[in-house]
N, C-alpha and C positions, 0 to 999 in steps of 0.2 A: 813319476818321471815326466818331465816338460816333454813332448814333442824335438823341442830344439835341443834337448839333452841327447834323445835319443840316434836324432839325425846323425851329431858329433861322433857319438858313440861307435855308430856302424859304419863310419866316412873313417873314422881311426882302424875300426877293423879292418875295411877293406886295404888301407894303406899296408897294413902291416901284413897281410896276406900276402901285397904283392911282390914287399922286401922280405918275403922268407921267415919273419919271425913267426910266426903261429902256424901250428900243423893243420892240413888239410882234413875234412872228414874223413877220409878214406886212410886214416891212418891208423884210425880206432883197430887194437886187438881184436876180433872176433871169435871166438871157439867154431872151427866147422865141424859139421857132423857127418856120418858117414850111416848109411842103413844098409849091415852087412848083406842080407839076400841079396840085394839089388847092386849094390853098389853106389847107389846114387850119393853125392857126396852134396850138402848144403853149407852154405856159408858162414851161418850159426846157426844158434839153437833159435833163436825168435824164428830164422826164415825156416827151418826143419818143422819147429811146431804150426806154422802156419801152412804148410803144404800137406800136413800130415792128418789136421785135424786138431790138434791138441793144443791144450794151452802152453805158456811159457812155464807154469810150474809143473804139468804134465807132465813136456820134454825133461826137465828136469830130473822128475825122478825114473825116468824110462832110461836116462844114463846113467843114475845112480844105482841101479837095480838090474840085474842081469837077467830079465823076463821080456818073453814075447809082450809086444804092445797089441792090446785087444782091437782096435782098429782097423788097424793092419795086419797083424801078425809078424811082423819082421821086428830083430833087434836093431838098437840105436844104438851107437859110439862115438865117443871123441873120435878125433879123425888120430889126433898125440898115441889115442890107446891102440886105435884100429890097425893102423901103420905097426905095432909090436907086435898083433896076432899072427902067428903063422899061418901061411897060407897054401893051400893042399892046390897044384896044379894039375 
């Protein structure tokens, strides 16, 4: 790709950005997660395994599996699942 392709390229983008046709980054779906002891809630699973220590397929399977994370020791959850757990006041 030329240079002057690419210029064109992102000079269209930005136009169409301004008229509304293309969605903004912060539009993207994220899954947030929620780490029941604490309560601390994260905005997905990249930024949950990043503070957490773990990797992206770590987190992963720490939501798929209903086990203490060695880590920490706290469970992880969808925030969709977490929200159906009943909760003991």
């Amino acid at each position: 790709m030329t240079p002057e392709y690419m210029q064109n390229r992102r000079e269209n983008m930005l136009r169409q950005h301004r008229l509304g046709l293309l969605p903004h980054d912060n539009t993207r779906n994220f899954k947030a997660v929620v780490e029941f002891e604490t309560g601390t809630v994260y905005p997905s699973i990249g930024h949950a395994a990043k503070a957490t220590g773990y990797t992206y397929g770590g987190m992963q399977f720490l939501l798929r599996k209903a086990h203490k994370a060695s880590k920490t020791g706290c469970h992880y959850f969808l925030k969709s699942v977490y929200d159906r757990i009943p909760h003991i006041v």
